[in-house]
Backbone as a chain_set.jsonl record, in Angstrom:
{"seq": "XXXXXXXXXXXXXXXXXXXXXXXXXXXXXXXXXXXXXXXXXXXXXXXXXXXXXXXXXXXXXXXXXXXXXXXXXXXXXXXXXXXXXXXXXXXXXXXXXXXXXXXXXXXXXXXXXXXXXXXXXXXXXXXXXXXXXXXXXXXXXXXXXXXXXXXXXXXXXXXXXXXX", "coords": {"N": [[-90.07, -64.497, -66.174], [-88.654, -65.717, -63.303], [-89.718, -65.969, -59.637], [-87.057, -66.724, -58.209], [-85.364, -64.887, -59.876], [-86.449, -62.261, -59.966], [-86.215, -61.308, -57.288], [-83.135, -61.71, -57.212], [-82.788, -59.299, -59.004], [-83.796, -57.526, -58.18], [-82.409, -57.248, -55.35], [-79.669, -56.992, -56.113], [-77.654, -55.497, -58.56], [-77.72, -56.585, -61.631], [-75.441, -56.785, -62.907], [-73.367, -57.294, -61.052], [-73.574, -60.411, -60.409], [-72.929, -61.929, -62.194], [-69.902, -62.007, -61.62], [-69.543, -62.497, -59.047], [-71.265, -65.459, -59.084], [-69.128, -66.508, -60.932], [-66.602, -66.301, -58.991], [-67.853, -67.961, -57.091], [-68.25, -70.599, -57.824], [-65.826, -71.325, -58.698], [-64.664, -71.588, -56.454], [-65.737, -72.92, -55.101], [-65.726, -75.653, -56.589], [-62.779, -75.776, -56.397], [-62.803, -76.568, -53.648], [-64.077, -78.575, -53.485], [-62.58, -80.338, -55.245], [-59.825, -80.358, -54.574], [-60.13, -81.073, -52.196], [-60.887, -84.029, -53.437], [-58.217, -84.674, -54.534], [-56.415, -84.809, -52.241], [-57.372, -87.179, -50.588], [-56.73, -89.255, -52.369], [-53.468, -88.929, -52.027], [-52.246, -86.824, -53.995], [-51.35, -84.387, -52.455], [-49.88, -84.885, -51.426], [-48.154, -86.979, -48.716], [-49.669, -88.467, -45.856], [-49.665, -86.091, -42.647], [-48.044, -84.085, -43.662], [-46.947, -81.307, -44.572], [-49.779, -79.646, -45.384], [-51.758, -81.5, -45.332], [-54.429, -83.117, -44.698], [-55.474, -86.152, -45.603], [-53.876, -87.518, -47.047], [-54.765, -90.279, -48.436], [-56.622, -92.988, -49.205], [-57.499, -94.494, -46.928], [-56.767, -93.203, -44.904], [-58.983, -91.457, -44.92], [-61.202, -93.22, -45.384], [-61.43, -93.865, -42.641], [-61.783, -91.22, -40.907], [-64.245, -90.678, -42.438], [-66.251, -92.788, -41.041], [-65.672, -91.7, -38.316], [-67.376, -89.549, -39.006], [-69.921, -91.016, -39.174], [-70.908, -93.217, -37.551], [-72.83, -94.878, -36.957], [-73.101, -96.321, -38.783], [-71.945, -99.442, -40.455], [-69.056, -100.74, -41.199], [-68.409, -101.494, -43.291], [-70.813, -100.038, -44.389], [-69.745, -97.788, -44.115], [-67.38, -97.307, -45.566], [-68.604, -97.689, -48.136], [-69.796, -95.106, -48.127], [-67.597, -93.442, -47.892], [-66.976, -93.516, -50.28], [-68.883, -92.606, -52.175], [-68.968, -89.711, -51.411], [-66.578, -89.058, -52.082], [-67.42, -89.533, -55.282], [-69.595, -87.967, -55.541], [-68.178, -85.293, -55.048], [-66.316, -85.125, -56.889], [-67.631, -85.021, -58.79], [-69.244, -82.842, -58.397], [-67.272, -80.749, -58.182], [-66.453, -80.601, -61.023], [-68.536, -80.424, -62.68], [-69.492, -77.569, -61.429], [-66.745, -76.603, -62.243], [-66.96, -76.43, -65.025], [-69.516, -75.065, -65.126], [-71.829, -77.097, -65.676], [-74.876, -77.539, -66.018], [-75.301, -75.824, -63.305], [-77.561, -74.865, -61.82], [-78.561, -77.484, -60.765], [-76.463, -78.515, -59.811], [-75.007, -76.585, -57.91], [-77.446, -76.576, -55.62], [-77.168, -79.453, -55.072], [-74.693, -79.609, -54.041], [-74.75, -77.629, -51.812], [-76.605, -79.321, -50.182], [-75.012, -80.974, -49.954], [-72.695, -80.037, -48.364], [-74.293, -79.27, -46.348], [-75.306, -81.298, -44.659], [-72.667, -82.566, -44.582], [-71.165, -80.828, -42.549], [-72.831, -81.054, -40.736], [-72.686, -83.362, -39.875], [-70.031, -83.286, -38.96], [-70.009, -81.346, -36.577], [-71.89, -83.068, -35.05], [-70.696, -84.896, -34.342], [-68.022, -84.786, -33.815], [-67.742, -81.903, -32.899], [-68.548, -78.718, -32.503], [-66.874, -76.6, -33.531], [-65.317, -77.902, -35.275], [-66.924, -78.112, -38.11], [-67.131, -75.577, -38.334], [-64.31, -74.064, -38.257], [-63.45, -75.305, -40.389], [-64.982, -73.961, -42.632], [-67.02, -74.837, -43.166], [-70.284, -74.002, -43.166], [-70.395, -71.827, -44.435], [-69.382, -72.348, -47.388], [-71.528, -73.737, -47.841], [-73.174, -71.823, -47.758], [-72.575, -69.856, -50.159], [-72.906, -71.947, -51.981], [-75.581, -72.321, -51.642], [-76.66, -69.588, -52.587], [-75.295, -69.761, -54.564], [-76.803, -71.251, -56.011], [-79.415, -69.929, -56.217], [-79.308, -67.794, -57.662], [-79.532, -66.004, -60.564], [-80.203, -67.51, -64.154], [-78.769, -66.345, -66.273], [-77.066, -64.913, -65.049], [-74.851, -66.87, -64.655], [-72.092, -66.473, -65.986], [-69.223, -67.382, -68.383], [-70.299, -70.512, -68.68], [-71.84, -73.536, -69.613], [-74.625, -74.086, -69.15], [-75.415, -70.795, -69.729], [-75.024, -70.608, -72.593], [-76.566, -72.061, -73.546], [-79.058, -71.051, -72.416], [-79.13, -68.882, -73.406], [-79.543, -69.519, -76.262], [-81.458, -70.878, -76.269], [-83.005, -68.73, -75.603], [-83.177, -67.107, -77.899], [-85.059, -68.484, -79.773]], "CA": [[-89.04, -64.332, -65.164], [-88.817, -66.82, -62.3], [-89.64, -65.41, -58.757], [-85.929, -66.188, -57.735], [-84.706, -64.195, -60.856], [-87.06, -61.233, -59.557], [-85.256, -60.875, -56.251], [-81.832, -61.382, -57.63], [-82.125, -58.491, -59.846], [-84.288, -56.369, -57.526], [-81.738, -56.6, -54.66], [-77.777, -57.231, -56.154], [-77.644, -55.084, -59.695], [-77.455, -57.991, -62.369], [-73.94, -56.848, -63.445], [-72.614, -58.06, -59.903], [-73.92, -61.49, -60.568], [-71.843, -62.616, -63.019], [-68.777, -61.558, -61.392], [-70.176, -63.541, -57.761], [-71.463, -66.861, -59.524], [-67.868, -67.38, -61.206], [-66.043, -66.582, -57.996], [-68.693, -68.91, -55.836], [-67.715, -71.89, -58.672], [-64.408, -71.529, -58.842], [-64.19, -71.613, -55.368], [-66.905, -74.349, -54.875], [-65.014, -76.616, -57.068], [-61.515, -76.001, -56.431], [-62.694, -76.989, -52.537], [-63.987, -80.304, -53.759], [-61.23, -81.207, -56.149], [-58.744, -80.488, -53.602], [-60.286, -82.759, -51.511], [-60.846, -85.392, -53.555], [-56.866, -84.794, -54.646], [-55.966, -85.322, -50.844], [-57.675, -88.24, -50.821], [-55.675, -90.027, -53.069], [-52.268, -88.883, -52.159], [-51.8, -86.159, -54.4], [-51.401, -83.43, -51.632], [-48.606, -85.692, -50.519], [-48.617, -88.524, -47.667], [-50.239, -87.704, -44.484], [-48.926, -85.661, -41.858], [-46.99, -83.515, -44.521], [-48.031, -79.669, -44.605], [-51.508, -79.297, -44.932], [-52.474, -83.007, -45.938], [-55.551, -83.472, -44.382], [-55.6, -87.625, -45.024], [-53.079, -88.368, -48.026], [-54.986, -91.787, -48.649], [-57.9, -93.518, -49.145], [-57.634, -95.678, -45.995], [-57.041, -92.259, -43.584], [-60.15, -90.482, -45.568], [-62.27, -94.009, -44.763], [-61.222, -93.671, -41.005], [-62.457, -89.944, -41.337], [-65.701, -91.237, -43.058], [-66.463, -93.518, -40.078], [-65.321, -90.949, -37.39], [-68.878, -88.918, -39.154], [-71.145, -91.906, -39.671], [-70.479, -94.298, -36.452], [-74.177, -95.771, -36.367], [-73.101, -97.107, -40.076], [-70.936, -100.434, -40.829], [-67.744, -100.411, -42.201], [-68.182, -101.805, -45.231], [-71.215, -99.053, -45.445], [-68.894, -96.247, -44.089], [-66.286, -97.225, -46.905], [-69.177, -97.178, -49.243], [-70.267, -93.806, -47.897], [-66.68, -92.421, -48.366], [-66.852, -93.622, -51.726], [-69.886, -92.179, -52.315], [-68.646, -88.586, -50.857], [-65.855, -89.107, -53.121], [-67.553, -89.423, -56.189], [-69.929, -86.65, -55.428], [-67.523, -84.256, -54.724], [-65.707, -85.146, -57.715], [-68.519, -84.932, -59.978], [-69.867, -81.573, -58.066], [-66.212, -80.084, -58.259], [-65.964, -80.686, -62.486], [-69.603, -79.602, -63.332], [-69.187, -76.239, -60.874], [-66.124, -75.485, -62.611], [-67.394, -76.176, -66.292], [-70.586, -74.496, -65.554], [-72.676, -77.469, -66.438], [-76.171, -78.153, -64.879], [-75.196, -74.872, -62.718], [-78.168, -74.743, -60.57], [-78.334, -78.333, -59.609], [-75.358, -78.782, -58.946], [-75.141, -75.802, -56.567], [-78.204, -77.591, -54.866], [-76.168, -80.474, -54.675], [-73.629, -78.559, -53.346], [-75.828, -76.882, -50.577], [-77.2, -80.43, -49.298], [-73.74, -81.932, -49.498], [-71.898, -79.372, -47.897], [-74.82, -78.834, -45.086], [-75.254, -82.838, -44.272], [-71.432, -82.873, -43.923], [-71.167, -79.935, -41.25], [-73.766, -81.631, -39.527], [-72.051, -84.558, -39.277], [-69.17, -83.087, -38.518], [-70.848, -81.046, -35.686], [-72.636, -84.028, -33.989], [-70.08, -86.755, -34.168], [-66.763, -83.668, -33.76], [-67.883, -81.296, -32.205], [-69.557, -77.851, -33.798], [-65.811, -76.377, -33.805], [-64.652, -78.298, -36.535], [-66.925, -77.813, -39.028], [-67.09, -73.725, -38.658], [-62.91, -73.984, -38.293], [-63.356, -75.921, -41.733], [-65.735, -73.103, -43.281], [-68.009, -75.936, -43.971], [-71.229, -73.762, -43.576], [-69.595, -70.526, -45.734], [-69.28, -72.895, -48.358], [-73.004, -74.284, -47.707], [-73.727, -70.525, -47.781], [-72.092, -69.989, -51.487], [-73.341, -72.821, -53.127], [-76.87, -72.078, -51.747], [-76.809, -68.4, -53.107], [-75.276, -69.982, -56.849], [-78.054, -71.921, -56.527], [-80.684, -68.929, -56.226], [-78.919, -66.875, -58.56], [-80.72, -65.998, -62.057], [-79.508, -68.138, -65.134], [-78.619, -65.344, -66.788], [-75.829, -64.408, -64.209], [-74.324, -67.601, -64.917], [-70.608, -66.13, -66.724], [-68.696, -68.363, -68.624], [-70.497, -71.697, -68.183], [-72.5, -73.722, -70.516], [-75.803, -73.154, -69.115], [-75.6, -69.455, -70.018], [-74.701, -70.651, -73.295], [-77.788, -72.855, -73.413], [-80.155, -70.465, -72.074], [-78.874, -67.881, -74.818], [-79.123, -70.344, -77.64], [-83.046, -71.081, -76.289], [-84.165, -67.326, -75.818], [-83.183, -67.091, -79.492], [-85.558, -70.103, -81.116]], "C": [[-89.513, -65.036, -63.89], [-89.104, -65.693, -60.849], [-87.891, -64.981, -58.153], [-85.336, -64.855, -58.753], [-85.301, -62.612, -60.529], [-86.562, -60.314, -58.633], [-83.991, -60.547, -56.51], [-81.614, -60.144, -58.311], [-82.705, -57.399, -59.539], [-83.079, -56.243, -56.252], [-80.378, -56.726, -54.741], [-78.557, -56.398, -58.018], [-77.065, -56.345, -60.758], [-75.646, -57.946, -62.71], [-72.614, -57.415, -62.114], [-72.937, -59.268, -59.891], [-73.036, -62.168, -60.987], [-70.335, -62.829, -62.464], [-68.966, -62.878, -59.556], [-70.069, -65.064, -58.191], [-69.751, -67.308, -59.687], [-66.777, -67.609, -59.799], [-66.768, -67.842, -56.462], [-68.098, -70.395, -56.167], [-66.528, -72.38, -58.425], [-64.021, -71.995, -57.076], [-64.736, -72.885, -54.341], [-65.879, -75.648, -55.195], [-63.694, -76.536, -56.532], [-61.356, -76.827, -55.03], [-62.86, -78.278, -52.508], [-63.137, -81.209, -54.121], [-60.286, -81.333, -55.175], [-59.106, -81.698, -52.57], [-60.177, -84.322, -51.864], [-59.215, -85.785, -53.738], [-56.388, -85.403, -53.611], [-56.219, -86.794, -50.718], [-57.153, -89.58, -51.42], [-53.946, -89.528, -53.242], [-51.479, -87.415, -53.233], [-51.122, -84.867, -54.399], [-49.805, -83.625, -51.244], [-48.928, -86.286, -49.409], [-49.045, -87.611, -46.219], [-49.29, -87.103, -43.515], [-47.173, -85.111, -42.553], [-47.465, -82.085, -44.651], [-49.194, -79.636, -44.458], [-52.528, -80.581, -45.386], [-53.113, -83.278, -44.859], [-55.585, -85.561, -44.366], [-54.475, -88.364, -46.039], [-53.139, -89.756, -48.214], [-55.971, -91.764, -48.725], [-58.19, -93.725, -47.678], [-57.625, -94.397, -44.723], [-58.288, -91.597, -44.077], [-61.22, -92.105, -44.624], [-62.685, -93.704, -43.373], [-62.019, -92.554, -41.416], [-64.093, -89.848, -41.531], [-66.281, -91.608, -41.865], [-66.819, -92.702, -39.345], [-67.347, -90.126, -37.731], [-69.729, -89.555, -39.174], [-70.966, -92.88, -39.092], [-71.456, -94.994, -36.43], [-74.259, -96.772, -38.097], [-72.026, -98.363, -39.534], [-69.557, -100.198, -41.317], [-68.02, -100.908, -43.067], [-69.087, -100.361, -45.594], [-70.284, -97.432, -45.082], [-67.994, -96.151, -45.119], [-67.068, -97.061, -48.116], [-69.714, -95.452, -49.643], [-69.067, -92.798, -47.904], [-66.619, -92.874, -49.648], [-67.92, -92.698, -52.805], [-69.808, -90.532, -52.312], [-67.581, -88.585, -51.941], [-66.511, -88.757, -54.666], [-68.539, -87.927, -56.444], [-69.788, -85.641, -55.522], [-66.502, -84.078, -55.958], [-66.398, -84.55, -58.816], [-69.023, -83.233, -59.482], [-68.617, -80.613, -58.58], [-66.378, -79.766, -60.268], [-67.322, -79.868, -62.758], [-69.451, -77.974, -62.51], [-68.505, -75.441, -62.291], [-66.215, -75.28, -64.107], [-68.64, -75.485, -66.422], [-71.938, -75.226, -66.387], [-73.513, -77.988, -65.347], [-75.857, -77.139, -63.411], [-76.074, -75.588, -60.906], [-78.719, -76.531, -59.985], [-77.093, -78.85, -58.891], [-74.764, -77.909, -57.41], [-76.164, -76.467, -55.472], [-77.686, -78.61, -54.248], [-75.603, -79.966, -53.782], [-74.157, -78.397, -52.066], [-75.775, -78.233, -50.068], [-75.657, -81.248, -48.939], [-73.011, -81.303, -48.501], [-72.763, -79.468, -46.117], [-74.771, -80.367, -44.315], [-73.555, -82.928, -43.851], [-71.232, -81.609, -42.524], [-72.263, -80.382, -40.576], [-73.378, -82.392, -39.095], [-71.032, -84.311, -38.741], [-69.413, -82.523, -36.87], [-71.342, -81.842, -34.533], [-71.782, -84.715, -33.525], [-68.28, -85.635, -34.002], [-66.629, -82.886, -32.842], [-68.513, -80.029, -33.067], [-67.807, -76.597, -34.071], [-65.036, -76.794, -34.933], [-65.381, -78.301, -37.747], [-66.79, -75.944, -39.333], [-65.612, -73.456, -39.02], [-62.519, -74.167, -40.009], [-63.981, -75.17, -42.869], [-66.429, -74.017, -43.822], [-69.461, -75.132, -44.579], [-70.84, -72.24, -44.688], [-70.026, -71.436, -46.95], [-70.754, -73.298, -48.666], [-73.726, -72.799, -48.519], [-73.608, -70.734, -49.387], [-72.777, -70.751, -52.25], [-75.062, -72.657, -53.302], [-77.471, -70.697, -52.519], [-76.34, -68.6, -54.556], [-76.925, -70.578, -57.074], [-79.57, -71.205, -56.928], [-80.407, -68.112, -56.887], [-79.736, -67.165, -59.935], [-79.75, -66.858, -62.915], [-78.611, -67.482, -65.769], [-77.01, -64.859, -66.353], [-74.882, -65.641, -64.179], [-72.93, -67.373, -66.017], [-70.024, -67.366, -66.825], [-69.496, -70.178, -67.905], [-71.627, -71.917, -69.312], [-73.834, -73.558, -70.55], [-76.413, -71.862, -69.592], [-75.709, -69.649, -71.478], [-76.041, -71.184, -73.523], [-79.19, -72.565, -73.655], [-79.959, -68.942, -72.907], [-79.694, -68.587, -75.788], [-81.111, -70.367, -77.767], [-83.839, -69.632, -76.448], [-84.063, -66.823, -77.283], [-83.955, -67.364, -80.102], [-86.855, -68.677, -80.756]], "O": [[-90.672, -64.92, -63.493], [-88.681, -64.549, -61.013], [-87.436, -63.886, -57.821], [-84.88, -63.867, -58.177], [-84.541, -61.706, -60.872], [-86.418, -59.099, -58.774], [-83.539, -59.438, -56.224], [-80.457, -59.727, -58.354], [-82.498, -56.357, -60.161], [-82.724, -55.077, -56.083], [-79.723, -56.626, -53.703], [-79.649, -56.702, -58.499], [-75.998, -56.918, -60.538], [-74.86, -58.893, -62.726], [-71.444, -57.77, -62.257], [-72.382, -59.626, -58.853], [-72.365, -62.955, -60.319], [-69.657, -63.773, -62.872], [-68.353, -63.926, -59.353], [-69.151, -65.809, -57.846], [-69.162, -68.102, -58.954], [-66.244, -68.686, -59.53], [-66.307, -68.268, -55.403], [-67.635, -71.188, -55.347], [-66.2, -73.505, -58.048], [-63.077, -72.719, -56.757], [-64.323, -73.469, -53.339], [-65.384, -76.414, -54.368], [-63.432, -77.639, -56.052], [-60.389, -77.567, -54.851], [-62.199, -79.083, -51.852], [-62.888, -82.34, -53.703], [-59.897, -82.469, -54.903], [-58.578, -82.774, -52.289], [-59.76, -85.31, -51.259], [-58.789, -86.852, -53.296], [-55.897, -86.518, -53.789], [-55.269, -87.577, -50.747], [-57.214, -90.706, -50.928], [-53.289, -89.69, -54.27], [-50.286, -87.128, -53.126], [-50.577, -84.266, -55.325], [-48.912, -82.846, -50.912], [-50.091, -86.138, -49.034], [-48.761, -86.489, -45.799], [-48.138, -87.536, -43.502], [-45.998, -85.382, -42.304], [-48.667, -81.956, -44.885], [-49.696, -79.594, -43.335], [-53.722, -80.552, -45.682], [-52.444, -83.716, -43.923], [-55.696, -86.193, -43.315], [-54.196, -89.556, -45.909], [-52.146, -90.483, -48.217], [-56.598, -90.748, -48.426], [-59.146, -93.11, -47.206], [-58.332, -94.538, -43.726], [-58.682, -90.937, -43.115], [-61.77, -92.001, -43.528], [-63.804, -93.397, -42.963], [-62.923, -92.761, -42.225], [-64.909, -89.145, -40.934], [-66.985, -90.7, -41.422], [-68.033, -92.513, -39.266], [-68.274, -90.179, -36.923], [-70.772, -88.902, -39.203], [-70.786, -93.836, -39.846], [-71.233, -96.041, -35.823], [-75.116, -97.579, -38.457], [-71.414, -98.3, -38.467], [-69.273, -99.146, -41.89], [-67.524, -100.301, -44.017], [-68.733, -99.597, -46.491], [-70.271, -96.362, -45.691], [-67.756, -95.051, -45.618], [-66.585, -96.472, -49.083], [-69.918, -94.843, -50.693], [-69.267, -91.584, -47.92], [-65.766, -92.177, -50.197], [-67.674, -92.275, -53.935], [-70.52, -89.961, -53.138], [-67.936, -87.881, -52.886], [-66.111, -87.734, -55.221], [-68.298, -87.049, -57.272], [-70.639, -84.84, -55.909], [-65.893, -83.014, -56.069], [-65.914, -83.754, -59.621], [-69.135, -82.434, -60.412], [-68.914, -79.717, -59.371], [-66.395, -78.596, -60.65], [-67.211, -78.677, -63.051], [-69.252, -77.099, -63.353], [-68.92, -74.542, -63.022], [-65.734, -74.263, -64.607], [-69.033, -75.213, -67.556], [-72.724, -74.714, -67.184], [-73.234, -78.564, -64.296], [-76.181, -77.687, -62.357], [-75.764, -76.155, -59.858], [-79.208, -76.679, -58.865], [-76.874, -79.387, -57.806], [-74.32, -78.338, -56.345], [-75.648, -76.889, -54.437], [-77.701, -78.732, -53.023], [-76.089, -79.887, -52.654], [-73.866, -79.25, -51.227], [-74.764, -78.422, -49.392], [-75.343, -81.901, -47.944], [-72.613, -82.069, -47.624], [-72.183, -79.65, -45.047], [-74.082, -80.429, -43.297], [-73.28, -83.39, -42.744], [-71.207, -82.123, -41.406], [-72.493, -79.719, -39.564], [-73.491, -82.509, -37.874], [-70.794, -85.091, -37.819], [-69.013, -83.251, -35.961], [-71.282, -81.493, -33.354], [-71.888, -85.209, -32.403], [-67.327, -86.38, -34.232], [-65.716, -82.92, -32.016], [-68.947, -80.246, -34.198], [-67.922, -75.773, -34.979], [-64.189, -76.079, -35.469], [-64.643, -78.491, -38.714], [-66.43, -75.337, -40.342], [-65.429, -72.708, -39.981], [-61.71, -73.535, -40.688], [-63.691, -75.52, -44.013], [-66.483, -74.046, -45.052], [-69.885, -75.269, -45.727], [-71.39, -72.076, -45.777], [-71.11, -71.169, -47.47], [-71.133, -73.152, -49.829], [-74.492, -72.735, -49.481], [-74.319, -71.565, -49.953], [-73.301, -70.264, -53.252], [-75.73, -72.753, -54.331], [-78.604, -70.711, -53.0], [-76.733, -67.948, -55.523], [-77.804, -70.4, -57.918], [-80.493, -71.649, -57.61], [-81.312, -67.28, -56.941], [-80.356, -68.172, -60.277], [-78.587, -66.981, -62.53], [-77.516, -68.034, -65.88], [-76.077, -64.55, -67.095], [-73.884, -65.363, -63.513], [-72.819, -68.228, -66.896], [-70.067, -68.263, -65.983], [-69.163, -70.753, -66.868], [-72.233, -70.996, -69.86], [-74.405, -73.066, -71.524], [-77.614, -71.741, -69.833], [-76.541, -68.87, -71.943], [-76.771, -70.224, -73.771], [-80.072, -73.07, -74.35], [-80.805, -68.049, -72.851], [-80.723, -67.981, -76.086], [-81.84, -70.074, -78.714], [-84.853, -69.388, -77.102], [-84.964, -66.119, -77.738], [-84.023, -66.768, -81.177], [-87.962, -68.698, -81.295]]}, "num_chains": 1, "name": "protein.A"}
């Protein structure tokens, strides 16, 4: 038993775990996907209910606005980059695959963007945005036991091995 796995199950009763992790995931991912959705229009066109950039080209701007001491070509690479990230973090979350790095992930992506947001925004817009909440969440899937991993293939994984 891992040190984190020690804590987790000395101070949350393991049967609240399971029930946490899936709601941290679900909620992890659905924040990414949605974004990346926005991103490409799928929210609907900007300046339509709650459409955040309904485009590539207002998300780049956006990009920039956090990363001013970059280029444009590398700020468009660096929203591309945020893009794919967030895409790829969103799908493994919500399939439950590669759990705890991806929560890691998660954590560093989430905290690096509220920083940026913070410096180059102001520190109002990322808290408004629940940027560090979310930081929070992904850092606590990430310290969670394997075990407490519900529905996701890891669990499945780490069954299949304590078996052999």
């Amino acid at each position: 038993m891992s040190v984190s796995d020690e804590v987790a199950t000395t101070a949350v009763p393991l049967r609240a775990w399971p029930v946490a992790t899936v709601l941290a995931r679900l909620a992890l991912a659905a924040g990414f996907l949605s974004a990346v959705a926005d991103r490409f229009g799928l929210w609907g066109p900007l300046h339509t209910g709650n459409v955040a950039w309904g485009g590539f080209a207002a998300f780049t701007a956006y990009t920039h606005q956090l990363v001013p001491y970059l280029l444009d070509g590398l700020a468009s690479a660096a929203a591309w980059a945020a893009t794919v990230a967030e895409l790829t973090l969103g799908l493994t979350l919500l399939a439950g695959v590669a759990l705890r790095w991806s929560a890691w992930a998660a954590t560093a992506l989430q905290l690096v963007f509220g920083l940026s947001m913070a410096l180059f925004l102001g520190w109002e817009a990322p808290l408004s945005a629940s940027v560090f909440s979310a930081c929070a969440a992904a850092l606590l899937l990430a310290l969670a036991p394997v075990r407490a991993f519900a529905f996701s293939l890891d669990r499945l994984f780490a069954a299949a091995s304590e078996k052999r």
